[in-house]
C-alpha positions in Angstrom: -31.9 46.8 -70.8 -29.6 44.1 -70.8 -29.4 41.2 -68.2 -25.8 42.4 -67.3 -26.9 46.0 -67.1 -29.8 45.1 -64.9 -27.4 42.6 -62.6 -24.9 46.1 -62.4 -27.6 48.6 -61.2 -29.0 46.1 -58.3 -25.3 45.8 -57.7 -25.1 49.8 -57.2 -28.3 49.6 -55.0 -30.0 51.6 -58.1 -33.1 50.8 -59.4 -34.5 52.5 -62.4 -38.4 53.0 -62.5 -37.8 52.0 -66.6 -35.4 52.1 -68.8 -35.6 55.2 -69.9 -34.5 56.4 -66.3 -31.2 53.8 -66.6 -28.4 55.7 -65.7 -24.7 55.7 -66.8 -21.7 57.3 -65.6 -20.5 58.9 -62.5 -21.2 63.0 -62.2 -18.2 63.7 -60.8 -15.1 61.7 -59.6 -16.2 62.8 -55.8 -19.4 61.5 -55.8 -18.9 57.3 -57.8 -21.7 56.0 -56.3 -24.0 58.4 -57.9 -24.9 58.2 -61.5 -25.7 60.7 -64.0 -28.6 60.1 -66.5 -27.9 59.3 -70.3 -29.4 62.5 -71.6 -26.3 64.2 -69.2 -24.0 61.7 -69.8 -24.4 63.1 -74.1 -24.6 67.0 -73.0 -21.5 66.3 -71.3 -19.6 64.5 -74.1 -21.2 66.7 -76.8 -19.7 69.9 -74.9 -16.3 67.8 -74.6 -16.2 66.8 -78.3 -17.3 70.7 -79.4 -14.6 72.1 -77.1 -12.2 70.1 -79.1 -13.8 71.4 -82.6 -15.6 67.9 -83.7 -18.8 67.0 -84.8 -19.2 63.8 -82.8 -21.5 62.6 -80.4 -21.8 59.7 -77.7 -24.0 57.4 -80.0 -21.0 57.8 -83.1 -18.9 55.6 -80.7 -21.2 52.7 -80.6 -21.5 53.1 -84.5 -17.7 53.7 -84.3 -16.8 50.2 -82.3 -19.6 47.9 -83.8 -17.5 49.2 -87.1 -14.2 48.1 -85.6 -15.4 44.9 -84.7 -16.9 43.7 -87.8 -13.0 43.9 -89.2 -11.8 40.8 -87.4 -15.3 39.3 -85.8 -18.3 37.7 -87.1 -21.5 39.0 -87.4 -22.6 36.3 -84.6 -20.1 37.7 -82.3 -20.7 41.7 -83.0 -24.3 41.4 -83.0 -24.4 39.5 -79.6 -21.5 42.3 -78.2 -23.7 45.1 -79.6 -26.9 43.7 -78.0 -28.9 43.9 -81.1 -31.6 41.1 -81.1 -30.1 39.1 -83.7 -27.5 39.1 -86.7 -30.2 40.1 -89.0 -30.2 43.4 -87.4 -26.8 44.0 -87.2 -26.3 43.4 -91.1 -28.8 45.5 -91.8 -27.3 48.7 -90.2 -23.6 47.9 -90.6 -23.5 45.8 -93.9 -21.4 48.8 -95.6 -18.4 48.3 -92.8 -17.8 44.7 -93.6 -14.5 44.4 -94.7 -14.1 44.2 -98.2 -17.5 43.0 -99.3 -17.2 44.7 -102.8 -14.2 42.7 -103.6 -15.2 39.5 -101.8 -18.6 39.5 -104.3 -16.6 40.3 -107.5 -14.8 37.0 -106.8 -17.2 34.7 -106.0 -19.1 36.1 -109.1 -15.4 35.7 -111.4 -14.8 32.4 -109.4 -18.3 30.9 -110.6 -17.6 32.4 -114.1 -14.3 31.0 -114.6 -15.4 27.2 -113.1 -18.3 27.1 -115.5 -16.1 28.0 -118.9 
């Protein structure tokens, strides 16, 4: 768990015996000081999404938005926002959404070629 995370939860009055037992989101809009566990929180959104007829559940967002950031930030920036140790770890699992990579590497490779001719 996160610095921030932890700051929110004392902020609540929550304490979580770990972080497995971290909780996330409201149950219901009557009750916003409780908080419903993750494993609820994805039943809930799982049921919302099949409702809907897609195959999608809470974890694709993360996937979705780390994705979405890598268009227009750098890898410093998304790794830090995704709270993945370091960049290292964020190249590794999102090195296929980096914008245009293919294309990028044909050019460098065609720019060395054409400056040593």
């Amino acid at each position: 768990m996160q610095t921030r995370q932890k700051e929110q939860w004392l902020a609540l009055g929550v304490r979580p015996e770990s972080e497995d037992e971290a909780l996330l989101f409201a149950p219901s809009p009557d009750a916003p000081e409780a908080l419903l566990s993750p494993a609820a929180a994805s039943a809930r959104f799982r049921d919302a999404a099949d409702a809907c007829g897609l195959k999608l559940h809470l974890h694709d967002l993360r996937h979705l938005h780390v994705s979405v950031l890598l268009k227009g930030l750098s890898v410093a920036e998304v790794s830090k926002r995704a709270g993945h140790a370091n960049p290292a770890v964020t190249l590794r699992r999102y090195a296929h959404a980096l914008p245009d990579t293919e294309e990028r590497q044909a050019q460098a490779v065609d720019a060395l070629l054409i400056n040593r001719r």
